[in-house]
Each structure stands twice: as C-alpha cells, then as structure tokens.
VOVEX-957374 format. One record per residue: x, y, z of N, C-alpha, C in turn. Coordinates in pm, whole numbers, plus 50000, padded with zeros to 5 digits. Layout:
<recs>
XYZXYZXYZ
...
</recs>
This chain:
<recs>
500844988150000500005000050000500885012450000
500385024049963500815037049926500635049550079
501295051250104501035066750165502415077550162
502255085450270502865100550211503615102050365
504705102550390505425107550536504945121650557
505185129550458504705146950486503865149250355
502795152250400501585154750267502005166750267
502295179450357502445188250349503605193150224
503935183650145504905185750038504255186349901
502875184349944501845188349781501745199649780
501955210249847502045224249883502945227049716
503845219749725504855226449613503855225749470
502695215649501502275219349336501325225649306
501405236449367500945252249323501745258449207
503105254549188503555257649097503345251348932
502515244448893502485236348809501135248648732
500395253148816499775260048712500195272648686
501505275248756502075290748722502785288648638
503415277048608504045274448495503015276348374
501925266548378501205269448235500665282948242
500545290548303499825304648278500765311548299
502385307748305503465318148197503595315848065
503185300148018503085297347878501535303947847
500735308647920499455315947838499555328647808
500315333047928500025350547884501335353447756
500595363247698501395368247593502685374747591
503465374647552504885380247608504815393347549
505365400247583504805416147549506365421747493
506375430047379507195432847294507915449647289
509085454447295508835470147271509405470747142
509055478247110508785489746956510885490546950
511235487146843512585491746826512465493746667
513145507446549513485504746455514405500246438
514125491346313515175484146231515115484046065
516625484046006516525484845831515565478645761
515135465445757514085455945702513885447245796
512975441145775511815436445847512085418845822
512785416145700512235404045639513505396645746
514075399545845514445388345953513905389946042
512735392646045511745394746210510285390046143
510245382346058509185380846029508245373846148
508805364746189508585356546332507735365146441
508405377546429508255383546526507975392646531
507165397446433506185405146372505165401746387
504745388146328503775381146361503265379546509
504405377146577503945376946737503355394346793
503675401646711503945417846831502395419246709
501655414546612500195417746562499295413146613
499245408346721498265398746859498105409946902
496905409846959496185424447021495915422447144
495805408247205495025403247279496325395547381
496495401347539497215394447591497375385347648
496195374347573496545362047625496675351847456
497375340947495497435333847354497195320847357
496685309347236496655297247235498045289547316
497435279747387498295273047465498805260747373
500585265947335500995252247242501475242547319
501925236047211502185223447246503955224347274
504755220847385506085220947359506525213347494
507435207647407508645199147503508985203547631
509835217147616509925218847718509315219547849
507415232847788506585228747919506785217648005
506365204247907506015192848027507295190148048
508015191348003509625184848085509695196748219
508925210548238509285215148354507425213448458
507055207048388505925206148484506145188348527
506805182148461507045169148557508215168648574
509595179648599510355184748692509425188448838
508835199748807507895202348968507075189249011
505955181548963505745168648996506665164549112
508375154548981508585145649082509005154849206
509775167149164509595175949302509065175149439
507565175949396506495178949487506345161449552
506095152349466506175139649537507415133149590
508265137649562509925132749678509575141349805
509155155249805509225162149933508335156850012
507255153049959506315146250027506755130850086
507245124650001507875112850086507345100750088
506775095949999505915084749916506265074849968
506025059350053506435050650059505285038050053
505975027950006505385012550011504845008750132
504205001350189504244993150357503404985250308
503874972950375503194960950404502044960750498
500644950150456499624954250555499904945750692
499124948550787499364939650905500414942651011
500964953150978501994961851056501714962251187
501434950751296500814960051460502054959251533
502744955951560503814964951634504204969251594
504514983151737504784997251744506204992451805
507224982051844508304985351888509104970051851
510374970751794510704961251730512464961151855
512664946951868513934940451963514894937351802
516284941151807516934936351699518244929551768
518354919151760520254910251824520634905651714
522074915251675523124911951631524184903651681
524424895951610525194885251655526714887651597
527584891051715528894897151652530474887251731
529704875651658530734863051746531804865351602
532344852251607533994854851550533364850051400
532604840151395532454836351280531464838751207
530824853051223530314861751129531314866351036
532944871251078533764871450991533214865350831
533234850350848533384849250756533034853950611
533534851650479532894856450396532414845450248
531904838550318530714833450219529664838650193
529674849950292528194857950257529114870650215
528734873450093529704893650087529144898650102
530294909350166531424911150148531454901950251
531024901250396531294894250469529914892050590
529304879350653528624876150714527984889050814
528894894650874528184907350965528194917250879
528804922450807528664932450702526904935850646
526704921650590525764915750505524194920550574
524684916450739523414916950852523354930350910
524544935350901524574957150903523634961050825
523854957550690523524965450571521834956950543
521024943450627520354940350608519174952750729
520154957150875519224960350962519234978650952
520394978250850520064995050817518394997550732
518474986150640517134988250554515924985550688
516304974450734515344971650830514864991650907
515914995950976515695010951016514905024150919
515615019450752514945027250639513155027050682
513205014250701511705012150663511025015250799
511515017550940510185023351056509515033551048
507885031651057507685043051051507485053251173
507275061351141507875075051230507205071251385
506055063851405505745060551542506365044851601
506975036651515507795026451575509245026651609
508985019751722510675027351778511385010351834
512945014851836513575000451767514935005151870
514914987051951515824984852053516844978052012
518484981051977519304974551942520544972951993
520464955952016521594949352164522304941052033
524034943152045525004935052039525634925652077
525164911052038525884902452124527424899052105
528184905852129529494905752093530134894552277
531314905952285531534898452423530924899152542
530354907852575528804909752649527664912452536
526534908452633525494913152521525334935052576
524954937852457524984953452446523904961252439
523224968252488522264974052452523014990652395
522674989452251523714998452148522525009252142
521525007452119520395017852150518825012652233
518155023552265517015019352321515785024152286
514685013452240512985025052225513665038252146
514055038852042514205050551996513715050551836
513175059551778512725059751646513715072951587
514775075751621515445080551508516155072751454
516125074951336516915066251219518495072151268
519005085451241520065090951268521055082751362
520085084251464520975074851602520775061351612
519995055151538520445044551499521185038651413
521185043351314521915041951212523745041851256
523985053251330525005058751390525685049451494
524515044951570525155036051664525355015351647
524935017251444524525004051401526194999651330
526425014951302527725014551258529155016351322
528885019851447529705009651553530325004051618
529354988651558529514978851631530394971651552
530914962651633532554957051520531984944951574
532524933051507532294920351485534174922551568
533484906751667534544899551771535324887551719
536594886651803537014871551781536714860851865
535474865551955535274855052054534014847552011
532914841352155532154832752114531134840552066
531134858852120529654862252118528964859352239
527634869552280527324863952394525534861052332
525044852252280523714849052211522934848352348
523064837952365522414833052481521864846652574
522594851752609522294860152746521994871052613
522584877052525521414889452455520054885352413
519634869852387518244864452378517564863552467
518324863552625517464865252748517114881352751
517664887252732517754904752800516694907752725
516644903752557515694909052455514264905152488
514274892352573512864881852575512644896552700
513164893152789513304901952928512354915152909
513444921052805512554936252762511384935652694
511404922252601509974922352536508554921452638
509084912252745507764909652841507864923552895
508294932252932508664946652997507494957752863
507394953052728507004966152676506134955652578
506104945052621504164940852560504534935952425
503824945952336503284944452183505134945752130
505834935152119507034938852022507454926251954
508284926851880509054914351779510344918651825
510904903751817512234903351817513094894251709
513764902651650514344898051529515934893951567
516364887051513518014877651531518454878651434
519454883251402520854883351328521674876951301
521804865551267523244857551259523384847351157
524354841951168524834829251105524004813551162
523164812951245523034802351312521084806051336
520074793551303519024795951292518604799651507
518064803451514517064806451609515664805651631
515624793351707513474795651700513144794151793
511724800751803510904803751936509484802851927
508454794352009507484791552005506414804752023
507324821052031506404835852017506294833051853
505044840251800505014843551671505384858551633
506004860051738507074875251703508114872151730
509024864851699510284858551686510244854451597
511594862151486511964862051381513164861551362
513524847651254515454848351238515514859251115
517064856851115516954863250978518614857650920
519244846150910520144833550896521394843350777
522464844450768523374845450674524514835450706
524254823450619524984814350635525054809050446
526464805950412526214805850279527084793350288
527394785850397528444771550419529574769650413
530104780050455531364783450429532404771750430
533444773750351534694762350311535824768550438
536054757350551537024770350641537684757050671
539404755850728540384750550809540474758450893
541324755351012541864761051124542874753851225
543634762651269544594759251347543704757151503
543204742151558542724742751633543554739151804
545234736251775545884735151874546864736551871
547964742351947549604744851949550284742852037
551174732352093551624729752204553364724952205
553904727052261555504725752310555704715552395
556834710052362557554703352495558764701752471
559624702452563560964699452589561674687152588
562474681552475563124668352475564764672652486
564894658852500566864657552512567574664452363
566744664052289567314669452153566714683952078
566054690552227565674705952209564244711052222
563314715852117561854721852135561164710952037
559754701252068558874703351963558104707151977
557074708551886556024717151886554864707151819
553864708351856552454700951788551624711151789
550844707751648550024714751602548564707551588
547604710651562546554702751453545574713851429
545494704751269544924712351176543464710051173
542404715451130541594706551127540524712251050
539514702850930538654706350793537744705950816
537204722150813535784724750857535144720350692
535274712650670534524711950479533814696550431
533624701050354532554683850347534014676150170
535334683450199536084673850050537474670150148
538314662850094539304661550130540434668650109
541714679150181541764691650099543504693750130
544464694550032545634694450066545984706250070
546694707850252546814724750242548764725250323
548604735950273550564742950306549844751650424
551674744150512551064749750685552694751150689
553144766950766554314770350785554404770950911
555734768250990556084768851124556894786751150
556634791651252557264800451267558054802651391
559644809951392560294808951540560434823851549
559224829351670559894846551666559604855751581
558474848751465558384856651338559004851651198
560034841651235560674839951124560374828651047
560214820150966560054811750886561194801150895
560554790250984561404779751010561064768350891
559974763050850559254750650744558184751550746
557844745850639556414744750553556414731050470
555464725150543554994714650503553554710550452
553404704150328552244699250308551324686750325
550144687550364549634678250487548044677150366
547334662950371545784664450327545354660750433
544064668650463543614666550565541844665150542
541314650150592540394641750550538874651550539
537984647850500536544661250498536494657050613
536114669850717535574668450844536524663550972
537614663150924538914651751039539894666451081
540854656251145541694666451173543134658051133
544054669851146545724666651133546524668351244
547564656551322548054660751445549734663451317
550284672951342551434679751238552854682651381
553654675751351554784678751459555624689051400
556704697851493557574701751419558964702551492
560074700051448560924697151557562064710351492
563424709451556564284716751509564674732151553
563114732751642562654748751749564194751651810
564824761351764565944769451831565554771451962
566064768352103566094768952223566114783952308
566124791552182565944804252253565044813552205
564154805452168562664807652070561964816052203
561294827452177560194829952261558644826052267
558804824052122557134818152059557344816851956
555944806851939556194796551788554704800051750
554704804051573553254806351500553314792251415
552244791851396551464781051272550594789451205
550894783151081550134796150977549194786150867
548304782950822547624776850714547754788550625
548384783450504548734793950379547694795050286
546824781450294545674784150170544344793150226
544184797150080543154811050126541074797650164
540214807450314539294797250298538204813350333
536744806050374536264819850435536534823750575
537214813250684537374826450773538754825450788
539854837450774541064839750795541534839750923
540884843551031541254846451117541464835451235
541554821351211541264808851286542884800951174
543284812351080543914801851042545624799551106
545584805751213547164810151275547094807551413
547754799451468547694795251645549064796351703
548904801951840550684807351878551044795452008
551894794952024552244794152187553594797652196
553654801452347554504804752439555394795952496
556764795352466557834787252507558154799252654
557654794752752557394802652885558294784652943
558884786852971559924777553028559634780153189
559704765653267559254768853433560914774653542
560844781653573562294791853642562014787953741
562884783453812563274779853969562854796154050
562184788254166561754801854264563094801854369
563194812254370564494810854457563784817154585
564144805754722563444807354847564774807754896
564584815255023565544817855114564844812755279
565244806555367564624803855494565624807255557
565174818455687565924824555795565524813155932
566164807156014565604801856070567054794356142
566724791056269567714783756368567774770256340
566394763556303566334752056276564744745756222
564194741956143563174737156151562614724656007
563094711556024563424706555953562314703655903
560574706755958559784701455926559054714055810
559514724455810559154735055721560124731755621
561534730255604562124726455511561074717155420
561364700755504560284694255367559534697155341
558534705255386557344710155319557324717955235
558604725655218558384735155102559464726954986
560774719155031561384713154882560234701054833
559034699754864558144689854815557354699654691
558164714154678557514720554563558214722754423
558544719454326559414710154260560754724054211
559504728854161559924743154101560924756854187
560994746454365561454756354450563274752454462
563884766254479565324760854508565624769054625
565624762154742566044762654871567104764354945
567134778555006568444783055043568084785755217
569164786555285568814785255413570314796355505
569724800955561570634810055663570264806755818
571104817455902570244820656012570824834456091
570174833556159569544850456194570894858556165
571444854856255573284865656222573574865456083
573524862955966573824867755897573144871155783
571194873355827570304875655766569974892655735
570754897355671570994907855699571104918655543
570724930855501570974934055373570854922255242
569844914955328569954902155166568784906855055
569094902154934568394904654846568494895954712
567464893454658567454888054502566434869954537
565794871454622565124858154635563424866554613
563174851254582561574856054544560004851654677
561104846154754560394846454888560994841955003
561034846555091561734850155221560664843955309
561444832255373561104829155496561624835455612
560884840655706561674840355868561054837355947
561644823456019561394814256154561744817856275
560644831856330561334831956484562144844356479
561974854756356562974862856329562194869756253
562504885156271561874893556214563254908056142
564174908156008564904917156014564534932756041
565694940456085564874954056084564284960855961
564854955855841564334961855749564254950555652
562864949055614562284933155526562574940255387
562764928655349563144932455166561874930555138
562334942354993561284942654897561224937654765
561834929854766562244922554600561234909054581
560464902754690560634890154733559124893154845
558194878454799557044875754924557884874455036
557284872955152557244873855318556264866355405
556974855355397556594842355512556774848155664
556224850355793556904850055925555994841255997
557064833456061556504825956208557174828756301
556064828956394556314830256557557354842956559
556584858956493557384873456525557934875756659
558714878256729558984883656829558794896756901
558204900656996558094916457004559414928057016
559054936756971559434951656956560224945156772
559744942856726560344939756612560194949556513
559524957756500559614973656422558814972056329
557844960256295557294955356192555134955556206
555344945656322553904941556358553934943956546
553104945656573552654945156715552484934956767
553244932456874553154918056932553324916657040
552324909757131551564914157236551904896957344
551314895857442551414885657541550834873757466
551814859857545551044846757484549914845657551
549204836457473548034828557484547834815557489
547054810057481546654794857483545564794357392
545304789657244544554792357138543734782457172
542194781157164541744770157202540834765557118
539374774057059538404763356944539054774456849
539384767056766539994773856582539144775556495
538794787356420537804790456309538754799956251
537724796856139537584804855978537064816855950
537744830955961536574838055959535514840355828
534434841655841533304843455726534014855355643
534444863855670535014872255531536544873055491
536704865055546538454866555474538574864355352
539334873755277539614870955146540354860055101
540954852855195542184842055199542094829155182
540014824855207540484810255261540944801555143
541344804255048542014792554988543044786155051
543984793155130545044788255222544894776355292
543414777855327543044767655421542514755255372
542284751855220541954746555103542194730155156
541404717555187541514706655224542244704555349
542744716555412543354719055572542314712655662
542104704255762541524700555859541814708155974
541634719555984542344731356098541534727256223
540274721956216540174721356361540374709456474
541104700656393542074692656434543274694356527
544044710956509544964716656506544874717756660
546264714456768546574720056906547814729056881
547614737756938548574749056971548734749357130
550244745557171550534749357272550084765557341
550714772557268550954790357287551344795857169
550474807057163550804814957053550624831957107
551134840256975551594861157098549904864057009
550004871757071548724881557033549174889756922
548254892256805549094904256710548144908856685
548394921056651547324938356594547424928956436
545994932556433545884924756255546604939556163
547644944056113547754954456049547034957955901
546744971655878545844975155790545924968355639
546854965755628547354954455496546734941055514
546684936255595545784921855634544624921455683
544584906355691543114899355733543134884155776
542864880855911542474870256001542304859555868
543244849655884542884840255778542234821155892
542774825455996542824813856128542774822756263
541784817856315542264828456478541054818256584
541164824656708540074820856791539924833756877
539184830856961538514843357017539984850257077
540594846357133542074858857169542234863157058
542734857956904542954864056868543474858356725
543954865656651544564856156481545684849956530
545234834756486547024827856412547144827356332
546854829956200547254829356094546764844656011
548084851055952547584860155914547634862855781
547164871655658547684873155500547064886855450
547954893655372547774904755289548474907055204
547864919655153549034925955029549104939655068
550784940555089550974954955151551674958654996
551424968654889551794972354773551444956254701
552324954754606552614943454534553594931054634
553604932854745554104923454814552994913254915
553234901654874552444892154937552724886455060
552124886955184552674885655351551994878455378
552574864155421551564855255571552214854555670
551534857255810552184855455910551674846755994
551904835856076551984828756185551914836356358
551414834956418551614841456527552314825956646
552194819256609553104807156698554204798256629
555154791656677556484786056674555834772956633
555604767256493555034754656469555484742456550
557444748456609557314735056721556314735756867
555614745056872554874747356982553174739956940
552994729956846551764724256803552354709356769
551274703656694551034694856662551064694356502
550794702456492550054706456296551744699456212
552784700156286553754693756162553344677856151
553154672656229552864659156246551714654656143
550964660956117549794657856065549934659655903
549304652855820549084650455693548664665755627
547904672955710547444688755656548874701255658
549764695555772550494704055733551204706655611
551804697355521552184700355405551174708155304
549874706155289549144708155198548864723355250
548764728455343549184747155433550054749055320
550984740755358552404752755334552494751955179
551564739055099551634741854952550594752554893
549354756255004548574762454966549034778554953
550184778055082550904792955082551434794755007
552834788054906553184786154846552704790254692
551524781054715550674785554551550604795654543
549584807054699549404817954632550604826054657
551514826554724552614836954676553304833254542
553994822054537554724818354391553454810354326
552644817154255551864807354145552524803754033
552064794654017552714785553883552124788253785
550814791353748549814794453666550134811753594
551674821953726551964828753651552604824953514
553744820453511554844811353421554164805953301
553064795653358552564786553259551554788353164
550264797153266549104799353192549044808553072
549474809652981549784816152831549144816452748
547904807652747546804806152615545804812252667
544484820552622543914824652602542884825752512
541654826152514540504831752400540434845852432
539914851652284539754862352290538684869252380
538354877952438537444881352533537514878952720
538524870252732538784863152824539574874052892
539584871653003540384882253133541824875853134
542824885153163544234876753163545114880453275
545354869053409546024874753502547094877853530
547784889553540549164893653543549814893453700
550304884553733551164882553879552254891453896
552314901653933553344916153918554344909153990
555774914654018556674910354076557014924054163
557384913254282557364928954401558414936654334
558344948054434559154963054352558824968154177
557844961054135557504966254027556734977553994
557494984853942556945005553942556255007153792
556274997953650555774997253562555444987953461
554204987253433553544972553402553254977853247
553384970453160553014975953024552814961352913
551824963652870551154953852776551144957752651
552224948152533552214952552426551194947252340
549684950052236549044940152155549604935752052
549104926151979549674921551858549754939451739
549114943051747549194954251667549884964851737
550934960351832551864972651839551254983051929
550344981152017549874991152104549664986552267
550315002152318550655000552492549595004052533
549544992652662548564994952748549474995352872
549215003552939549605007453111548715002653183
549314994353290548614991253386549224995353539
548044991353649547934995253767549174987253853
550404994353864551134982753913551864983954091
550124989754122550004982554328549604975854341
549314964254309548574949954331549574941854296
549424930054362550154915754355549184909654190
548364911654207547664905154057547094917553980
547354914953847546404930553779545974919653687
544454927853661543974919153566544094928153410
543994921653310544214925553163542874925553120
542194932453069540584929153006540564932652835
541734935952785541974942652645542134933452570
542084920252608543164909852496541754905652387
541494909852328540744912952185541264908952029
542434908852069543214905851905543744899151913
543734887151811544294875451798545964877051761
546694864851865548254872251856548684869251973
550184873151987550854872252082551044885852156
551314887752260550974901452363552674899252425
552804909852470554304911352572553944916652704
554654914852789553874917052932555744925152998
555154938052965556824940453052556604947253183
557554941853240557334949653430558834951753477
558724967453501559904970853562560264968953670
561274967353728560644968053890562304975853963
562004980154091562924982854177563074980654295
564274978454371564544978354515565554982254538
566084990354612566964999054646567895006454514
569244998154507569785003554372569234990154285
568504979254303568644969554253567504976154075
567814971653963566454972953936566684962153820
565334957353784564524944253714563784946053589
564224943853497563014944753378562454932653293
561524926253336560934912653301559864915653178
560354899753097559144904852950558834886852974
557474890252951556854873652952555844878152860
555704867152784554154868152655553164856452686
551894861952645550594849952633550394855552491
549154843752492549174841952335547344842352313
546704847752274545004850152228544834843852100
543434835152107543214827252003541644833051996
541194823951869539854826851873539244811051891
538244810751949537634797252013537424787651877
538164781551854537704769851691536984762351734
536834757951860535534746951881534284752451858
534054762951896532644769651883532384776951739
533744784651697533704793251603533984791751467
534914777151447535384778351323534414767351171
533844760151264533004753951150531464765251120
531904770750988531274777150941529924767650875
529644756650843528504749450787527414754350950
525914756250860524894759450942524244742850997
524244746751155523594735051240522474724351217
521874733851106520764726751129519974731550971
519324728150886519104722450780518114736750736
518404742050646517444756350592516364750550498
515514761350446514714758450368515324762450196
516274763950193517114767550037518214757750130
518604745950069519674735550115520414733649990
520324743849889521604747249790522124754249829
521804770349861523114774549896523274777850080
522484770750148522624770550303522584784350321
521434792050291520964804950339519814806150337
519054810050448517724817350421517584829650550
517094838550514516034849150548514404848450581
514894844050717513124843050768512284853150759
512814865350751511364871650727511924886850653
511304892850565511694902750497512344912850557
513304919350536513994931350690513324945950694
512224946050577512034959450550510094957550568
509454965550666508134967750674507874981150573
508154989450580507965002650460509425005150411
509425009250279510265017850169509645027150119
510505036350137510535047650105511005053549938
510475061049895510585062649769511015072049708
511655080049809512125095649780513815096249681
514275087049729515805084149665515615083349505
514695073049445514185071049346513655078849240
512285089149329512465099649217513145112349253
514475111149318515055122849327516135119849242
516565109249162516885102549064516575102048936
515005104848953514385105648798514305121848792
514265129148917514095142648926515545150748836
516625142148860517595145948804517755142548686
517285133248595517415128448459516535138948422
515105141248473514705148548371515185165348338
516115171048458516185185548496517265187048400
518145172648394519605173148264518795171448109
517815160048074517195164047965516685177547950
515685184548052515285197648032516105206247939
517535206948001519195215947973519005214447832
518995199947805519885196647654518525196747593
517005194747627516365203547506516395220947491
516575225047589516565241947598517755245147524
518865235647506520035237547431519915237647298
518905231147321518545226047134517705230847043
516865242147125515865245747057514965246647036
514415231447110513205224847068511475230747165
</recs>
C-alpha cells in the first residue's frame, strides 16, 4: 500500500499552474526600429496579437518543467510502500557479533551483510515505531534503546565491530525476551549465522549462512626433549572434500618450514615440528591456503619455560618446614640464620622462623613465624593458649586453608598480634589471629603468630598441603605457565614485588599501562588475535629488574570455526535463508530524486537545442 510521510509537500504543486499560465500570457514586445523587416518576420507576427493572452501550444519543454515540479512535489512529500498487518509499534533487533560472522561466504562478509540488512530494516520504521538494538558481541549490548530516530540508529549500528570471541547469544536472547515481556506488543528479530526459534510468533530469524569452506589451526603445544623444542600442532577441515593444504612453522616471526599435509573432509591433522631453536620465545602456525574465515587460520604458543623460585629460609632450625616447602618442585632452597640475615636480596620469597629483620626486603614475598616483640614491623603482644579454631566468614584468603583440617589443630601458645591495615584474620580464635595474610603494595605477607614447634600441625598430613597452599598463592605457577587464552577472556598478570611499571604490548603494536599496586592486575583488552608482551619494571633499592613474559590470544575453533549451518534451511543449495523480509515500509524519495535529476539534465539539453 501507498502513503505520504509529509503530505504537506503537495504544497509545492501550486507551481504547476504558474508554469502553464506563463506559457498563456502573451509576452509583450517594445517597439525598436530596424533596416528591414524580412528577419523578424517571426516576430512581427507575434507583436500583431492584440490580445494578451494566447493559444496554449504544444512544447517539450513545458512538460519536461511541469514533471520536473511533479517529481519535486512527490519526493518532498515522501511516498512510501508498507506492508499490511503492521501491529507492532516497537521492534527488539540482536546482532550477533561472534567470531564467525567474519566469515565471507556471505559478501562482502557475514556481519557486514546483517549491518547493511538492519540499516534497511531502520529505512523502513515508521515515524511512530521505535527500535531496541543489543550487540551480542563479548557481552550482550544494549547499542540503542525504544528510539525511532533513524540518525541514532543508524549511527550507533555502525559501531559495532564484529569479535574474535564466542559472542554472547544466549544472554542477549534473554535480555531481549526480558525487555519484550517489559514493553508488551514487540518482535524480536536475530541476526546471525546460526538459525534461532521460538514458540512467540514475534520471533523472527533472519540466517546469513552461505556454508562456508574454512580450516583452522585448532591447537599448538610445546615440549621439551633431550634433543631441544617440539612443537604440535593440529589442523583441522571444517569442509565436506578432502583438501591438501601448506602449513608454515614460525620461530619469533621467522620462517622455520612448511609442510604439506591432506587433511580428510571433516577430520583433523596432528602435524609435529621439531628443530625449534632453544631460545625461541614463541612459535606461529600459519595455514597458507586462502578459505572463508582467515582469522582461525594462525595459532601461537609460548615457550614460557618453568624458572626455579628462589626461596631463602631464615631460621635456627626447623626441619619440618624445610620438607614442606622442597616437596615444591619448582622451588630452590636456600637457608641461613639470623646473624647473617641481613641486607639480603634477590630471592623471590623470604622465609623468617622466629625472626623478624629490621628492614624486610622488597624484591621478594614474606613468610613470618612466631614474630617476636618490639620487632619494628607488627605489634606483638602477650602469649596465649589458642583454644576452638575458626575460619573467619570474610576473609579474602580462605584458599590457604583449602583441604586443611584446621580444627584438628593443638597449639601449645601462641603472641597476640594487631591484625595490620594490609591484612586479614585468615585462622584465629577468640584471643585472637594465628594465621595472618595480605598485600601490603605488590608484596604478598603471611604471618603465623606461633612457633610450629609449639603444636602438633607438623605431624599431621594437613600440614604440608598449608604450606603448599601458601606457596601457591605467593609463587603461582599458573603465573609462568598459563599463556593461552581466548579472545574476550580476562588475563592474570602476577606483578613482581618492587614493580613501578607494568606495560602490555598488543599484537598490533599498542601500549597498554597498567595499575602496578597489586600483587595481581587483571588485563581485560586481549581482543586481538596474537601474541601480547607483558613488561614489568621493577625496583629495590639500587637493585632494578626488567621482566618480559608473553601469552598468546586465540579465537575459540571449537565453537567458532565450522562455518556449515547447524541445522538444515529451507534453500539447502546454497545454506541460506532469510526468515522474514527486513524491511516493513520503503521509502521512495531516493528514486524519484533520481528521475528528478534525469529529467532537469534532459530539460538543459532540450533548451540547448531549441526544441
């Protein structure tokens, strides 16, 4: 059906009869002499009319300027198509901006395709329907709300960038259902590569899936042999043929081999590579043949090698803390005692048994048992006799206490201590904390308030699993090791004490600064597929430290890289369909402001001509 956005634009065709009644009235002539006459005959004839009005001819030009004003008057007005049956007034739109919209079996490319499908969708609201639009990228988004300008939608449609992660569908299909029960009469339309259905009859897909032909690098892993680095890869064929593809190894960037591998329809390839130079920082895999999604075809890892923690124990004697901590594989165990514990530095955690120096290093976590008073450090007050042992309900700590049977635990005597503003009660009883933990800057502190030979707890099976739990969280292992990543994913950075600057390089060459007073900073940027650099400066006295460690961001291939659609369309040639048309009204103004211009350039070139 037909109507008009602004009728008030027929106003303009008032001019259509001023045009023909300048072609009626007579054009009026003045008197000039001239030698002869016989080249004005024309116009002689015209100036012997007596009468100032004249027969209305026939000529080209007229109607070429009276259907100039026309299409005029009907573009201003604003003419559009609409479909009947139009009853909602407010339309839900989820874009789906996971990794493997990338692809481009649909052109230019899968999200591109669904931009340029929900801009028309916006062309066509009319001026009283108003349109809610959430991004399911790595959260779901609400990008606009209930709004009927095209402008700001349009504006805020363009954006939105397509992710390398999973997308968040799920939870933007709850929020949308959410808001729909919130505002009644609405439809909610879906965006993606992947069908969607719902037992509302206002739930509408709208599918760009064209089956895409894709490989991917779905794993990359290292290990250390007697004869240097290998590396494993696998490949694996998102495609329904069997398909021989060139896959290059890389050390650092550089081009170590390239080998060619077929890899079965639908299977995968386990691909070794040996020969890794030992002072490799990271190794790429590259699939060289071109498919539709590029971005799945390159997987990194991190030759992050495990470094001995260098522990230091201050202590007179205590053989039962010794084994408990060389039972940690990665630890290398050094041992003093008090006299000559003094100006030390360069260990990454410091025990002191019974000993407190006047001035604790800062290079290095901080173990203390059984402090002594006036020690310049903590407050430490008269013994006690500790008697029922608990957990307090808010400590940030209890992992420490992680499969610990603590209330098992006898304590002869233990001192009283001021919990200081850096900590928190991780073990205590009503006198008071035995067990204490914080983070004073980027330095990690547990303290003991009793002499473990003054208990029972070494004897027992829980004590080792304490001192591995302490252990974990000051020296984590998961700093060193944990290196892989999906995109979207949080990435934890374990600072090293005395560290004054934390800086994150992306694959594209750009610094990020981070917060570096915390023992952990978290990373929330890692977005681009690639390897990252993690540098941290650090200082203690004249000492100073500059550490570079890399992780590596992938995009999820289990979820993301088989581009074939789940589940069976109604066009099963080319695995696409469009559930429901994207456009309720079109508009028609573009069109004849188009023909408005053909005819205003013909007008020219007949007025040129004569005619």
């Amino acid at each position: 059906m037909l109507g008009f956005l602004n009728p008030w634009g027929f106003l303009f065709a008032i001019f259509i009869p001023a045009v023909i009644l300048l072609y009626l009235l007579k054009q009026q002539y003045q008197e000039i002499r001239v030698s002869s006459t016989f080249l004005w005959q024309k116009a002689i004839q015209d100036m012997e009319a007596s009468v100032p009005w004249q027969k209305l001819r026939k000529s080209l030009l007229m109607f070429l300027q009276l259907v100039t004003i026309a299409l005029f008057t009907l573009a201003v007005a604003r003419p559009f198509l609409y479909r009947e049956g139009r009853d909602s007034a407010d339309f839900i739109i989820v874009l789906d901006c996971s990794a493997s919209m990338q692809a481009e079996d649909v052109k230019p490319t899968r999200f591109a395709k669904a931009k340029k499908e929900i801009e028309s969708f916006i062309d066509g609201l009319f001026p009283e329907q108003r349109l809610t639009l959430i991004a399911a990228g790595y959260q779901p988004d609400v990008v606009a709300s209930r709004t009927n300008d095209k402008r700001i939608l349009k504006d805020r449609l363009n954006k939105i960038e397509v992710t390398n992660g999973e997308g968040s569908m799920e939870q933007a299909l709850s929020l949308a259902q959410a808001l729909a029960r919130e505002l009644g009469n609405v439809e909610i339309h879906v965006y993606s590569d992947k069908l969607y259905e719902s037992e509302s009859p206002n739930f509408k897909s709208v599918v760009f899936n064209g089956n895409g032909k894709n490989f991917a690098v779905d794993l990359v892993s290292w290990s250390e042999i007697p004869k240097g680095l290998v590396v494993l890869s696998r490949i694996v064929n998102y495609s329904d043929e069997d398909t021989a593809l060139s896959v290059e190894c890389l050390a650092n960037g550089i081009t170590l081999d390239v080998k060619e591998v077929i890899v079965s329809a639908g299977g995968n390839m386990d691909v070794y590579w040996t020969g890794i130079p030992l002072e490799t920082l990271w190794v790429e895999i590259g699939i060289l043949d071109r498919d539709d999604l590029i971005s799945d075809n390159r997987g990194w890892t991190v030759i992050n090698r495990r470094e001995k923690n260098k522990v230091l124990l201050v202590s007179r004697r205590n053989i039962f803390l010794e084994k408990a901590i060389t039972l940690r594989k990665d630890v290398e165990l050094a041992k003093t005692i008090y006299e000559q514990a003094y100006d030390i530095t360069g260990y990454s955690l410091y025990i002191f048994d019974g000993y407190i120096p006047e001035k604790l290093p800062e290079d290095g976590h901080i173990v203390i048992f059984n402090p002594q008073p006036h020690n310049g450090f903590v407050e430490v007050g008269e013994e006690f006799v500790p008697g029922f042992l608990r957990n307090p309900a808010n400590t940030r700590y209890a992992q420490l206490l992680d499969f610990v049977a603590y209330d098992g635990f006898h304590i002869a005597r233990a001192r009283r201590i001021g919990i200081p503003d850096w900590g928190s009660a991780v073990l205590e009883d009503e006198h008071g904390p035995l067990l204490i933990a914080g983070e004073k800057g980027n330095q990690r502190i547990v303290m003991f308030s009793f002499d473990v030979h003054d208990s029972d707890i070494p004897l027992k099976v829980d004590f080792p699993i304490l001192i591995q739990n302490i252990l974990a969280w000051l020296l984590p292992q998961g700093a060193e090791q944990n290196a892989n990543y999906y995109a979207g994913q949080e990435v934890e950075i374990h600072t090293i004490p005395g560290v004054q600057k934390i800086r994150v390089t992306t694959p594209s060459g750009k610094e990020v600064s981070m917060d570096p007073t915390h023992s952990l900073v978290t990373f929330n940027g890692a977005y681009e597929v690639g390897v990252y650099k993690v540098r941290q400066d650090a200082e203690s006295g004249i000492l100073q430290e500059a550490r570079e460690k890399y992780f590596t961001v992938h995009i999820p291939t289990r979820s993301e890289s088989d581009l074939r659609p789940g589940q069976a369309f109604d066009n099963v040639e080319y695995g696409f369909r469009q559930a429901v048309p994207a456009v309720h009204m079109r508009e028609l103004w573009k069109y004849l402001a188009w023909a408005l211009l053909v005819v205003i350039l013909l007008e020219w070139w007949v007025y040129q001509h004569g005619y």
